[in-house]
C-alpha positions as CSV (number, residue, x, y, z in Angstrom):
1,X,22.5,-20.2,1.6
2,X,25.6,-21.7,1.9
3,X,28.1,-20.6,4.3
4,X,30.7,-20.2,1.3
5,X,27.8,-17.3,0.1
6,X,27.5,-15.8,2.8
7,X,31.4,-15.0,3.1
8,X,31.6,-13.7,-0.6
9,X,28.7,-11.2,-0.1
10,X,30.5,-10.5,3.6
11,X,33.6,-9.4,1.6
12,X,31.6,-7.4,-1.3
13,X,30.3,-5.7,1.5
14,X,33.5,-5.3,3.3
15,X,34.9,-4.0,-0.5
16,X,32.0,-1.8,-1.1
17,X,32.7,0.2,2.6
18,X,36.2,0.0,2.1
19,X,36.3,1.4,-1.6
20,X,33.7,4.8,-0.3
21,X,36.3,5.2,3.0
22,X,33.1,3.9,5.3
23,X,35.5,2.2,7.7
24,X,35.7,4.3,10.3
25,X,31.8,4.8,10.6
26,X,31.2,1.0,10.5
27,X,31.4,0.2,13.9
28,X,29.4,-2.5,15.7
29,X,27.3,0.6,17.6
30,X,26.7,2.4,14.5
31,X,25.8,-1.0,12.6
32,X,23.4,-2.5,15.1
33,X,21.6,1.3,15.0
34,X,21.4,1.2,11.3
35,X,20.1,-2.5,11.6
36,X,17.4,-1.3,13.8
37,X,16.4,1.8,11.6
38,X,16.8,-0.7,8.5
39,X,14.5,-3.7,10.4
40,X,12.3,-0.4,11.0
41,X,11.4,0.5,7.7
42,X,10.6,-2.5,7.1
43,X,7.8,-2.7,9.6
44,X,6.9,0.4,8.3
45,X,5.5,-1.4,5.0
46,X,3.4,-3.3,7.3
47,X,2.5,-0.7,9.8
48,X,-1.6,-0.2,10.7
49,X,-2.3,-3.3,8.3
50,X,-4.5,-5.9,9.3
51,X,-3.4,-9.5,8.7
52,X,-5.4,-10.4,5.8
53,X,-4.0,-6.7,4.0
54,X,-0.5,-7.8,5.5
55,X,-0.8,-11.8,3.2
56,X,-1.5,-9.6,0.2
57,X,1.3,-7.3,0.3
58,X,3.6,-9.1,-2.3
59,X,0.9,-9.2,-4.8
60,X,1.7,-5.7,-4.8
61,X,4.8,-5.0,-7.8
62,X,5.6,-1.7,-5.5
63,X,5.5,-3.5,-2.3
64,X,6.7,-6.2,-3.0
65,X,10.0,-4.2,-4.4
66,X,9.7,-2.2,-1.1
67,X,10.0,-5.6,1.1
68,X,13.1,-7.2,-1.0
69,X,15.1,-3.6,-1.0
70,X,14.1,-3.2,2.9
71,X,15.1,-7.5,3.5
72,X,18.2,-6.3,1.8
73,X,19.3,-3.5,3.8
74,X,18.4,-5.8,7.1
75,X,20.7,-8.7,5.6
76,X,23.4,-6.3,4.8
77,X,23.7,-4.4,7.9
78,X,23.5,-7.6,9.8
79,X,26.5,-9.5,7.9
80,X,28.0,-5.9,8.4
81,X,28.1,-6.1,11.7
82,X,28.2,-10.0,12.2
83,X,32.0,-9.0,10.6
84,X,32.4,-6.2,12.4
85,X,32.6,-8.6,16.0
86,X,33.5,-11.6,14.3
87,X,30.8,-13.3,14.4
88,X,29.3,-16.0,11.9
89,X,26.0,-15.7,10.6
90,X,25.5,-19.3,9.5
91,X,26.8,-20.7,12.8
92,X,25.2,-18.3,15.0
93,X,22.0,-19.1,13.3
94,X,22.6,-23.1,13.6
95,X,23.5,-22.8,16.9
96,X,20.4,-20.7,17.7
97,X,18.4,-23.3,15.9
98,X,19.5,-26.1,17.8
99,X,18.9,-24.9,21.3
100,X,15.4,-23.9,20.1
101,X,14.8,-27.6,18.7
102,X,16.1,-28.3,22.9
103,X,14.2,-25.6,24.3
104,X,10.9,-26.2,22.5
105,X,10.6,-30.2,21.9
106,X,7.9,-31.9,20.1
């Protein structure tokens, strides 16, 4: 994902808040709790499964569709809130990336 993509779905996002009044409620508290609910129902799909039932779960149409809707909601909230603090993703992430490769050397 390019960073070009990742400001035109930060701004349909932004446009989607802004058109439904939602400004006032998006604030980086109340995004970073609805991350955490989001990030939490998506464990939820996975919850009690053992690893070999956890591989098979996008076989599943109904799962499957679960776990893209759930990523979704995770990947929106976060480039919410990335916006809200000024923040951007696809740096943050390189960044994060590169101390890692530092951090953690072959």
């Amino acid at each position: 994902m390019t960073d070009k993509t990742f400001d035109e779905l930060q701004q349909r996002l932004t446009d989607f808040a802004a058109a439904r009044g939602w400004e006032p409620f998006h604030t980086p508290k109340n995004l970073a709790a609805a991350l955490s609910v989001e990030a939490g129902e998506l464990l939820e799909i996975f919850q009690w499964l053992t690893p070999e039932q956890a591989a098979t779960v996008m076989a599943d149409p109904d799962r499957a569709h679960r776990v893209r809707d759930e990523v979704a909601d995770v990947l929106a909230y976060l480039l919410q809130f990335c916006t809200a603090v000024g923040v951007d993703p696809a740096a943050a992430l390189a960044a994060k990336i590169e101390r890692n490769e530092i951090r953690f050397p072959i």
